[in-house]
Structure formats: C-alpha cells, structure tokens
C-alpha positions as a printed Julia matrix, in Angstrom:
75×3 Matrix{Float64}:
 109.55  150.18  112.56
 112.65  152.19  111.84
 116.14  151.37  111.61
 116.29  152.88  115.37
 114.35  150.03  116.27
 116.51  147.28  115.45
 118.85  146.24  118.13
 122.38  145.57  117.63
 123.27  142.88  115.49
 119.34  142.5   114.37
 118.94  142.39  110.44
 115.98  144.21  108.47
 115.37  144.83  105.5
 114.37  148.31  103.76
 110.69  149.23  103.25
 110.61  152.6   102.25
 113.21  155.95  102.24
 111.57  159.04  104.01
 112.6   162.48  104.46
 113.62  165.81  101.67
 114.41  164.36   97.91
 117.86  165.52   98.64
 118.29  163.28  101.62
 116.63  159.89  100.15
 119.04  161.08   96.7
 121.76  160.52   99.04
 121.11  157.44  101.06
 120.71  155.93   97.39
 124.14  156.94   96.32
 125.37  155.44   99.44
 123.29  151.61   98.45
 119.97  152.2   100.45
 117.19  151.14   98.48
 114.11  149.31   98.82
 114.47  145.64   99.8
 118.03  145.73  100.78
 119.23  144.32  103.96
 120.67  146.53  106.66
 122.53  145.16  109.75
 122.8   146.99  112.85
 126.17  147.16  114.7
 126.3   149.75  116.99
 124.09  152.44  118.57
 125.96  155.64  120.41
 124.73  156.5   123.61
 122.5   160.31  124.03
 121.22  160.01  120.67
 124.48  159.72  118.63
 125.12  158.14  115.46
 124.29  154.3   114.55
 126.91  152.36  112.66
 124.86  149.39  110.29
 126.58  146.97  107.95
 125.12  147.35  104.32
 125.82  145.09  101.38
 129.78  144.7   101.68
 129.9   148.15  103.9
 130.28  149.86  107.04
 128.18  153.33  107.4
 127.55  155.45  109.92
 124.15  157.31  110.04
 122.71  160.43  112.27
 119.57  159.01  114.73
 117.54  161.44  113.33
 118.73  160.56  110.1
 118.22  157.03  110.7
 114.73  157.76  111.8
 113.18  158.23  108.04
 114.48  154.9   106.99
 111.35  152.1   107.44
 112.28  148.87  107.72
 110.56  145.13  108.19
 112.36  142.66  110.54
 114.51  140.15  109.09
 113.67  137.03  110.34
C-alpha cells in the first residue's frame, strides 16, 4: 500500500522509500524514514497534491510523488 492509499485522517507507518537516490535523499531531509508515522490530512481533487502530518509537521507531497512511499496501516 502507498501513502495514496490511506484515507484522510488514516495513520501508517513507513515501510520503505522508492524512487531516484536524489528523491528518497530528499524525503529524508524532510523526516521520512523507515518506521515513522505519517498522517494523512488532505487529498486534492484530479490528482493534486496530498497534505500528511509528519512528526510535529505539516507537508505537502506531489501524488506521483507520494506514490513511491510504501507504507503498512497503522492500526
């Protein structure tokens, strides 16, 4: 399951960063790491960015970006 998958306010936690070593360099400098827990707050209608809660923040994500982050349901 990806982070597309979870419905607003559903919380998972991170299983694995995919994409370009660039890309999963920069989701780590922004606190995405394995294990973490991710809430989601909002999805944008016609594909648009997802806003998910993340330790003490608020970021805002691309959907296809979002799409390489695997995550396990929080339950």
């Amino acid at each position: 399951m990806t982070l597309l998958d979870l419905a607003p306010s559903q919380v998972g936690r991170i299983i694995s960063l995919g994409g370009k070593p660039e890309f999963i360099s920069r989701l780590m400098e922004m606190g995405f790491h394995e294990g973490i827990k991710v809430r989601m707050i909002q999805k944008m209608p016609l594909n648009g960015p997802i806003k998910i809660r993340i330790r003490n923040g608020m970021i805002s994500l691309r959907h296809n970006d979002a799409g390489n982050i695997t995550v396990r349901l929080n339950v």
